[in-house]
C-alpha positions, 0 to 999 in steps of 0.5 A, a space after each residue: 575145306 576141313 570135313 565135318 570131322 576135322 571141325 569137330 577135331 579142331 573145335 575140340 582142340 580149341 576148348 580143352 584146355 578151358 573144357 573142364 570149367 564148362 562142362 557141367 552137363 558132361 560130368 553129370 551124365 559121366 557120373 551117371 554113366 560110371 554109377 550105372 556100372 558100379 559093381 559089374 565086372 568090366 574087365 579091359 575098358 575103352 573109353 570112346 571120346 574120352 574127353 578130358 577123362 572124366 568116365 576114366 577118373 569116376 572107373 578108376 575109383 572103382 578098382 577097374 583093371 585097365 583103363 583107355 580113353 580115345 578121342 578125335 582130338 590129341 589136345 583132349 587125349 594129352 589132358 586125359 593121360 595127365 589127369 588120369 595117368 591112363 593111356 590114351 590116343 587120339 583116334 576117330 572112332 570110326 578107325 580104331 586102332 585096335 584089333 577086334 575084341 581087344 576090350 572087355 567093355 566099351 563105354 561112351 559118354 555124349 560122343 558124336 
């Protein structure tokens, strides 16, 4: 039987290629999210549950420096690199896998 984590990886996966249509509420608080942060030196950024890259492409309309996204699913994280042409892996983000203090900043939008 599939952890809650994996239903929630394959339920992810499953609607991202859709995703965008749907999402109203999550490009609201994104934009919220990224208006909060206007005009703050944010450094090296990651995006934790990056989605489809909706906080990368708000950031990366202001000059942010460098720009990751992560997301517990691969579908997501693919549409993210192709939207945003920012790197990005899928993890969960209860496993990172990067060493500690490698970002400035961390953000995260309506992620579980």
């Amino acid at each position: 039987m599939a952890s809650f984590k994996e239903k929630i990886q394959l339920s992810f996966s499953d609607a991202a290629a859709s995703y965008d249509k749907y999402a109203g509420l999550q490009k609201d608080i994104a934009r919220k999210l990224t208006n909060s942060l206007k005009g703050k030196a944010l450094g090296k950024v990651l995006d934790i549950g990056c989605g489809t890259g909706e906080v990368i492409k708000n950031l990366s309309k202001e000059n942010t420096t460098e720009l990751f996204g992560c997301d517990i699913s691969h579908k997501m994280t693919q549409l993210t690199r192709c939207s945003t042409n920012t790197r990005s892996v899928c993890a969960d983000f209860d496993n990172l896998p990067f060493v500690d203090s490698a970002f400035d900043t961390l953000v995260s939008s309506l992620a579980y």
